[in-house]
N, C-alpha and C positions, 0 to 999 in steps of 0.2 A: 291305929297309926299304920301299923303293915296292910291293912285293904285301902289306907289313901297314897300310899306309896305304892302299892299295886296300880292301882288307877289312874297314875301321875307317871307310869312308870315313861312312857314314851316321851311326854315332856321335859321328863329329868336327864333322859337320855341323850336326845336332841340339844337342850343346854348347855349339860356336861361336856358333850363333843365338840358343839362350835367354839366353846373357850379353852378346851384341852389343845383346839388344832391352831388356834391362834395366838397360844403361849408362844409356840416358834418366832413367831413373826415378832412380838411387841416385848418381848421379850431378852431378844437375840443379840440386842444392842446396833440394830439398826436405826431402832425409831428410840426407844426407851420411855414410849410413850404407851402404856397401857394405864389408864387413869381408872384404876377399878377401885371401887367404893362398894360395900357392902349395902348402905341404903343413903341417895339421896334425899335431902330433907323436902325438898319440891316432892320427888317423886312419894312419898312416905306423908306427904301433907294434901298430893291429887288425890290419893289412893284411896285416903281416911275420909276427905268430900264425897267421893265417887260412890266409897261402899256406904256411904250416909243416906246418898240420896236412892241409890238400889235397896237397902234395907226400909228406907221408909217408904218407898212404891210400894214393898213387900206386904208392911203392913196395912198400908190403905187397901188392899185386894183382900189381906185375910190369909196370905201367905208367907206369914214371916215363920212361921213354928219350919218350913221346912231348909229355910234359909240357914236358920239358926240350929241347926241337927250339928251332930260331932265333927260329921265328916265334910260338911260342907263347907264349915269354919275354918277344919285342918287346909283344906282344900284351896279356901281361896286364903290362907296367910303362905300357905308353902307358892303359893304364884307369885305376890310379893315377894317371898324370898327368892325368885328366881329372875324375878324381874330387873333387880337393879344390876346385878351382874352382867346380865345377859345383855342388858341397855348400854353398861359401859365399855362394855367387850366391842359392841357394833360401833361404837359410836370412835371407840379408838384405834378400830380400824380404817372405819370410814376417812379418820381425818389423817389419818397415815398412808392411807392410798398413793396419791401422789408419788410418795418417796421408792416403793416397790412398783409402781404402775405409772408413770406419767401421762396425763394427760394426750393420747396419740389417734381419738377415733371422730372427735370432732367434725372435721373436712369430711370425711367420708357419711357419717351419720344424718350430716346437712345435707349431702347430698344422695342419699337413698332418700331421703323424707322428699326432697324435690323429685325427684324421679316418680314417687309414690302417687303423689300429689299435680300429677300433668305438668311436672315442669315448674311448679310454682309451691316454694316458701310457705307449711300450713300457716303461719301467723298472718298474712296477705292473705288468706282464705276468710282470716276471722276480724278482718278489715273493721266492720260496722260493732264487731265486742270493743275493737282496741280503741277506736275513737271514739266510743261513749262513756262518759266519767260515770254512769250508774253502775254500766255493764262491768268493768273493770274496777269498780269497789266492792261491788258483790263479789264476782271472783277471785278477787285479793283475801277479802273476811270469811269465806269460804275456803281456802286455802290454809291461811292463818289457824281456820277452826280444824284444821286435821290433826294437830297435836293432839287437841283435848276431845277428839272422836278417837282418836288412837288408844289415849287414856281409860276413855271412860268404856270404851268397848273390852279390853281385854280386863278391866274390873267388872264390868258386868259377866264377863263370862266367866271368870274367877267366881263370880255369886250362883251363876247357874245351877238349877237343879236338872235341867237337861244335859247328863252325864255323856250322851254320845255326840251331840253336835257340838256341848261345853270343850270334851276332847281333838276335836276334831277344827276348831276352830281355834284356842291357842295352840295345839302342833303346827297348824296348816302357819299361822303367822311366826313362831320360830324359825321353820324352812325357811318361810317366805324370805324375812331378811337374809338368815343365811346364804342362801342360794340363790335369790333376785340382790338383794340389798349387797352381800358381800362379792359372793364368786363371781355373779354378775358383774358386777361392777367392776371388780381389778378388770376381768377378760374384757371387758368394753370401756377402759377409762375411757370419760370423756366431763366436760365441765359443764357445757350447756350454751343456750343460745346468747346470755346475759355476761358467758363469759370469752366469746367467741372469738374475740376482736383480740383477748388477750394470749389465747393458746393456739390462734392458726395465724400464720403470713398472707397478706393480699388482703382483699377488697371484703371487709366485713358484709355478709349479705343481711344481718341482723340489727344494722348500726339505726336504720332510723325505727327500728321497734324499740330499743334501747332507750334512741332521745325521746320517743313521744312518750315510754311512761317512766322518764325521769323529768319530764316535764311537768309532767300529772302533778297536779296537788285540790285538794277540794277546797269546799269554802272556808273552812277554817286556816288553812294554808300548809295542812300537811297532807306531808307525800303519802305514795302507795308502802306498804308495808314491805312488799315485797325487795322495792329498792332500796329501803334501809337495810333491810334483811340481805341482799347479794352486797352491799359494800360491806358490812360485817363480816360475811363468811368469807370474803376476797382476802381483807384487814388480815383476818388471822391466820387463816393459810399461807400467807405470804410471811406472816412476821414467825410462823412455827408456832404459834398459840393454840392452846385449844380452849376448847368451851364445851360444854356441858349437851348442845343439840348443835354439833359442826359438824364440817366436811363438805365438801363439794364433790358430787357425782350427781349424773346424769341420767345416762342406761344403765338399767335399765329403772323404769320412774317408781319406786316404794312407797309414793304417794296413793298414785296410782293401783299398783297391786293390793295394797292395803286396804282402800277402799272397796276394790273388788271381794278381800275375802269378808269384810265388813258387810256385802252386799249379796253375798251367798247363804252368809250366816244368816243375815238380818231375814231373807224369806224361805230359811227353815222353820220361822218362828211363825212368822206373817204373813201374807202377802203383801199388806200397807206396808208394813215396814218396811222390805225387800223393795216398794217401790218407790220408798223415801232413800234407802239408801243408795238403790242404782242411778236416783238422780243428783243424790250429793256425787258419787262416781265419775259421773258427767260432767258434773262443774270443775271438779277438780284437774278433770282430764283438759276439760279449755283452757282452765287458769294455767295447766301448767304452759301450756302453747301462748296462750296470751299474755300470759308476765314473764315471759322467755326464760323459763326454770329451767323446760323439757323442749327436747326434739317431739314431732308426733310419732316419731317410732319409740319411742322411750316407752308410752305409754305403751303401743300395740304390742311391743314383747312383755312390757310388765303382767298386763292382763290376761293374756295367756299361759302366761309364766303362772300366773297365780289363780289361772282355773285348773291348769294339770297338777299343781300341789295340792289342789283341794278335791280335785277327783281320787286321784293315790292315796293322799290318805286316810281317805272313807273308806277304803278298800281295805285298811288295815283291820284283821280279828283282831286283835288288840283290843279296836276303840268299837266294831261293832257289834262284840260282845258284853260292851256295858253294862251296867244295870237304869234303868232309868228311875228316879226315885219320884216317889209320889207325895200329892199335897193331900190332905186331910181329904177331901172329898176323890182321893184317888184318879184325878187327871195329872196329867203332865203339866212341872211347873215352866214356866219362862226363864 
């Protein structure tokens, strides 16, 4: 147990800190909203699927003896242990934003992405995605699927026996929210394209991306996911509710950044994989522009933002001192 707390030691550190720094805040009796839960039963019922289906790849390869080692075990139950905390620490910030940070970058953010962009609105760039019911249910379902890519990625590396990129990829996604997802975010509140009409004065430059995919519905007669999903998070935010995956924020996009350290890690393993990921990356970066989540600048900071946390922290001895453990025929496992 003391060499998987050594191991972990940066993880634990990073965790510890962003909910020791955000006791102030959720705390103070401004919000009195810190909703921390020790294990949600969702999150404790992905976890158990996810490491199901990672341990049975395992053993279809011939790799489960190294999965199943003391420390690998320790290793990935103390990630679940850190996980539901550290999930409801963001997530009650995020939805307390607002009250510390109002909404004030909006106008300005529309209009750097115009500037950026010759003068013209990215969404009017991606004209022939938004008017096709294909292209915009792919993107929808592909967006949709980021939660359970978010899931099953930081389980699988919780499983990993690649000890230096296993560290280096959940640290790099701890920072990530902290410092894309949180700091970012207060220093840039903003709400987004879908909520545009609601937190700037004047002539919405967003309104008919709005009506054409609240118009959307496919053959069966339901709508985009998306648009149930922004009346939801609007609902709550406005009545002071929260929920379990809430908040509205915009810049910088966690979508986004997340995919990207998903898409780093994924071609330290492979290079196929790396180029399935960079292209989930991709979709998600349109979806976000296409179903009016994000500005296109949302995404360009998130992705930078989250290639310089994952250069930095490879550069930690810490994590590139690891050991890397080996499978029965002494390669490196996945």
């Amino acid at each position: 147990m003391r060499a998987v707390l050594a191991e972990h030691r940066a993880l634990l550190v990073a965790v510890c800190a962003y909910c020791a720094l955000a006791a102030p805040l959720l705390l103070g009796g401004a919000t009195g909203a810190w909703h921390f839960r020790f294990g949600y039963r969702w999150l404790l019922l992905f976890w158990l699927a996810a490491s199901a289906l990672v341990l049975l790849g395992a053993r279809f390869r011939g790799r489960l003896a190294a999965r199943l080692r003391a420390e690998s075990v320790a290793g990935a139950l103390l990630v679940l242990a850190l996980a539901a905390p550290f999930q409801s620490t963001f997530q009650s910030l995020k939805q307390a934003m607002p009250r510390f940070a109002p909404f004030a970058w909006d106008a300005r953010l529309a209009a750097l992405d115009r500037g950026m962009h010759g003068g013209v609105d990215p969404w009017r760039l991606l004209r022939p995605i938004v008017r096709s019911t294909v292209a915009l249910e792919v993107l929808d379902v592909v967006y949709t699927l980021w939660f359970v890519v978010l899931i099953g990625a930081v389980v699988a590396a919780s499983w990993s026996t690649r000890r230096r990129l296993r560290a280096r990829f959940l640290v790099s996604t701890v920072m990530a929210f902290g410092l894309i997802g949180t700091v970012g975010a207060f220093a840039l509140s903003s709400a987004g394209p879908c909520y545009y009409g609601t937190v700037v004065r004047g002539a919405d430059p967003f309104a008919e991306l709005n009506r054409t995919l609240a118009a959307h519905v496919d053959r069966e007669g339901v709508a985009l996911d998306a648009i149930d999903n922004q009346r939801v998070l609007l609902e709550f935010q406005t009545s002071g509710k929260t929920m379990t995956f809430g908040g509205i924020s915009a810049m910088p996009s966690m979508h986004v950044a997340f995919a990207v350290l998903v898409a780093l890690a994924a071609g330290g393993i492979d290079r196929r994989w790396g180029a399935v990921a960079w292209t989930f990356t991709a979709l998600i970066f349109l979806g976000s522009v296409a179903l009016a989540w994000h500005y296109a600048v949302d995404g360009y900071v998130a992705a930078l933002a989250a290639g310089a946390i994952w250069l930095w922290v490879g550069r930690w001895r810490s994590i590139r001192l690891l050991p890397e453990l080996k499978s029965i025929d002494g390669a490196p496992e996945s």
